[in-house]
C-alpha positions in Angstrom: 6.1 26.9 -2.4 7.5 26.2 0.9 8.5 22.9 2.4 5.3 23.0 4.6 3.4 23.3 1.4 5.0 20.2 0.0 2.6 17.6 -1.4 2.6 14.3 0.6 1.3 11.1 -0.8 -0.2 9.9 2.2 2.7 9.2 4.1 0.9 9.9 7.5 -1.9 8.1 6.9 0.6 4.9 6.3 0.6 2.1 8.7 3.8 1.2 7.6 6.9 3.4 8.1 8.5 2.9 4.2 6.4 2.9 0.9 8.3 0.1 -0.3 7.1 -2.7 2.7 3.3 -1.2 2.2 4.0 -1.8 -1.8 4.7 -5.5 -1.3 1.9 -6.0 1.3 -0.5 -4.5 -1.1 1.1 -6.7 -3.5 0.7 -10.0 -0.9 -2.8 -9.1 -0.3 -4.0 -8.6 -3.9 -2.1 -12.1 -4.8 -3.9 -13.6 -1.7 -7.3 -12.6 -2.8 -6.7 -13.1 -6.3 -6.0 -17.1 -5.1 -8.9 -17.6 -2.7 -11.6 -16.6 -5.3 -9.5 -18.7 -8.2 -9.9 -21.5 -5.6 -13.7 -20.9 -4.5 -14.9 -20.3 -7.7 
């Protein structure tokens, strides 16, 4: 398997440059929704 072949976990496809800061905004947005339907419902 060459380096071309290399698996990528969606890197490209990222519309942030590192894993890390997309981690914690995933993280920001489930928190966010997870307190707007505690607080509307």
């Amino acid at each position: 398997m060459s380096d071309d072949d290399k698996f990528d976990r969606g890197s490209a496809l990222s519309i942030f440059g590192s894993d890390r800061r997309e981690d914690f905004m995933a993280l920001g947005f489930a928190l966010a929704i997870a307190f707007a339907v505690y607080v509307l419902y």
